[in-house]
N, C-alpha and C positions, 0 to 999 in steps of 0.2 A: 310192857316188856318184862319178863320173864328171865333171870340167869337163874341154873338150876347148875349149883353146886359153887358158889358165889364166891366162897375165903372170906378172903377178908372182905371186898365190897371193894375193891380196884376198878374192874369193870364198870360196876354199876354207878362209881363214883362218876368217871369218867363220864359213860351216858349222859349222869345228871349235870355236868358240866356243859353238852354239846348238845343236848336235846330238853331244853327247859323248858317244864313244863307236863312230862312226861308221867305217866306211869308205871311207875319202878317194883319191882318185887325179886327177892330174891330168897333161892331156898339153899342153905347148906346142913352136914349132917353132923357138924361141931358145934360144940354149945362154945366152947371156948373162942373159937375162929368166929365165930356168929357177931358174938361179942364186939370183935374188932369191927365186922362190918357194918353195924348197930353205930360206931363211935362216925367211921368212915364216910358212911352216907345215911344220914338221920331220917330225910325226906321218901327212904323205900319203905315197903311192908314187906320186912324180912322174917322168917320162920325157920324154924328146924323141922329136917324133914331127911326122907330117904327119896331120891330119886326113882325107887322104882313103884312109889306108891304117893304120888303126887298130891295134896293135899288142896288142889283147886279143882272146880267145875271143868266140865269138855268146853274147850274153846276162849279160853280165860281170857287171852295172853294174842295180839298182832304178832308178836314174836316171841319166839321162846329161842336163849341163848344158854348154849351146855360147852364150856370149852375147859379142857381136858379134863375128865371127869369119866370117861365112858369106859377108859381103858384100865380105870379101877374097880368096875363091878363086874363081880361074879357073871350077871346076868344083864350086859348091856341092851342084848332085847326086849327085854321087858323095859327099859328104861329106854327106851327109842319108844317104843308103841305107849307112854307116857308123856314124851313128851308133843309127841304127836297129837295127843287127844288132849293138850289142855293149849294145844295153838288153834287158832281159827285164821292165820296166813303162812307161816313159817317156821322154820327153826333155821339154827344157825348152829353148826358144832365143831368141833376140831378133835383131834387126836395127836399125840406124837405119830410121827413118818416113819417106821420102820423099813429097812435096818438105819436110816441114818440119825434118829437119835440115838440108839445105842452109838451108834461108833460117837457122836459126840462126845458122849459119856467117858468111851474110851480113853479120848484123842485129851479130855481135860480129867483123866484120872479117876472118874467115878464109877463106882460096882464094876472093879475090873474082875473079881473074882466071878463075878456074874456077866461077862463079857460085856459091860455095857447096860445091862438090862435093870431098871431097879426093882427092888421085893415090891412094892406095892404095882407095879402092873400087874393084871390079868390078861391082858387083851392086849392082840399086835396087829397092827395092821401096814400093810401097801397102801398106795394110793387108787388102784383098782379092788380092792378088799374093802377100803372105808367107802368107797362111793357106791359100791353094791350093797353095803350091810344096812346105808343110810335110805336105798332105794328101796327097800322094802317096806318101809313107812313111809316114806315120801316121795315128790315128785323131783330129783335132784338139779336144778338150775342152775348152780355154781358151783364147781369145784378147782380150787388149788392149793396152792401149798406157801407157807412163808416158812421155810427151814428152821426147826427143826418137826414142821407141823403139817398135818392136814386140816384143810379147811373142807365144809361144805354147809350150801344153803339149800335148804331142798324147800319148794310147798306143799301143802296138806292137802 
């Protein structure tokens, strides 16, 4: 398993809690944050890396896990047909739910000047917007939502 854009190692810790045994990897693009994930979950092979230039083999990874990460890059297509080619079953990914994270934002005071919206998105999506942007590299088999988020699993 594969999380591509890790933080701290939350995730990945997790996994390694409930799936022992497992093969873990994770890529983020902060040395500093890396760091914490390095302390978090010792037993990954974690890297610094950018998403849209994946630094594993076609087909690495059973799964590849990218949650909220897409709607910070410039160019999430290229970082979908990435992670695409370094799964040989799935990916797993999420995004904020627009509009209703912003209004979260709102409703508890954050980036009101920006209605809601924070500076580091790039990318907004519906929940018919993320399942089609996700269909284009994959074959999409689940899609829902856990508020304030889109979820989907698509296979390759």
């Amino acid at each position: 398993i594969l999380e591509v854009g890790c933080g701290e190692g939350f995730v990945l810790a997790t996994l390694a809690a409930r799936l022992p045994g497992s093969r873990l990897a994770g890529l983020e693009v902060d040395e500093t944050t890396l760091g914490e994930a390095r302390r978090r979950c010792p037993g990954a092979a974690l890297v610094r890396g950018d998403a849209c230039a994946l630094p594993f083999r076609a087909e690495s990874f059973d799964l590849v896990v990218c949650l909220e990460v897409l709607e910070h890059l410039p160019d999430p297509v290229r970082a979908l047909r990435e992670l695409r080619r370094v799964s040989r079953a799935g990916c797993l990914l999420s995004v904020p739910h627009e509009p209703f994270f912003r209004l979260g934002n709102l409703l508890r005071g954050k980036n009101v000047a920006r209605l809601g919206d924070p500076t580091d998105h790039l990318q907004h999506w519906g929940a018919e917007e993320f399942a089609a942007f996700c269909g284009r590299e994959l074959a999409v088999r689940t899609r829902t939502t856990a508020f304030p988020w889109l979820i989907v699993y698509g296979s390759v």
